[in-house]
N, C-alpha and C positions, 0 to 999 in steps of 0.2 A: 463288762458283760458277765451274765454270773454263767455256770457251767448249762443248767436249763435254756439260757437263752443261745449259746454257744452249739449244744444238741440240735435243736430244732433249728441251725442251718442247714442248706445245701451242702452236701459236702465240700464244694467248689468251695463254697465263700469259709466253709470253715477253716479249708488251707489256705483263700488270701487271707483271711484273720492271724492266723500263726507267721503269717510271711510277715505280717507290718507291725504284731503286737507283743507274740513270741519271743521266750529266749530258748535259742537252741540248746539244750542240756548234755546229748550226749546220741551216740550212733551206738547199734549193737547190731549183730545178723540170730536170727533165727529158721531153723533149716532151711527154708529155701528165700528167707524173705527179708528185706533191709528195712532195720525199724531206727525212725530218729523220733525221740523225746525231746518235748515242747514244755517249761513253767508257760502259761498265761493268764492272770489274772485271778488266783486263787486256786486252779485247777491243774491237771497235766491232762497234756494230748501227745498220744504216740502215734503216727501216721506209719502205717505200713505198707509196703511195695515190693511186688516181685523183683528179687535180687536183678540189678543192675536194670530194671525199667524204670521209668518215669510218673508215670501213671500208677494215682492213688488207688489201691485198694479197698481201703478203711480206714478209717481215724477212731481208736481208742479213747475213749475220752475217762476220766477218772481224780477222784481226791482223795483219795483216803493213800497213805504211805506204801501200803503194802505189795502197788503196783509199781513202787521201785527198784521193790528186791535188786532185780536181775541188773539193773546200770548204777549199782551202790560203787562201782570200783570205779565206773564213765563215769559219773556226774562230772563237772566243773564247772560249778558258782559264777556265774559274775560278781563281781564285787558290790553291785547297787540291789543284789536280792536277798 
């Protein structure tokens, strides 16, 4: 799925996409809000949540490195990426 086709989901379907196709990357908190980073399929998606709720907010989606910055010390690779 390229990032365009991945955008023009549901938000729903874009979190089951990351649940079944996703690799977890890393967890960080930003002031009031718990964000986990997503590699899938060329792309990152960062799903953000008010701290300690369940319910998606928004999904961040992006390619370019520079929205790494902040999990450059979280990251951990799996070894097949």
């Amino acid at each position: 799925m390229t990032i365009t086709d991945f955008k023009a989901l549901h938000q729903r379907r874009q979190a089951e996409h990351l649940a079944r196709h996703g690799h977890r990357l890393a967890e960080r908190q930003e002031d009031s809000f718990d964000l986990t980073l997503f590699a899938v399929e060329g792309f990152y998606a960062e799903i953000w949540r008010s701290r300690g709720e369940e319910q998606i907010l928004f999904i961040h989606v992006f390619q370019t490195p520079n929205g790494l910055s902040d999990y450059l010390k979280l990251v951990r690779l799996p070894g097949n990426l």
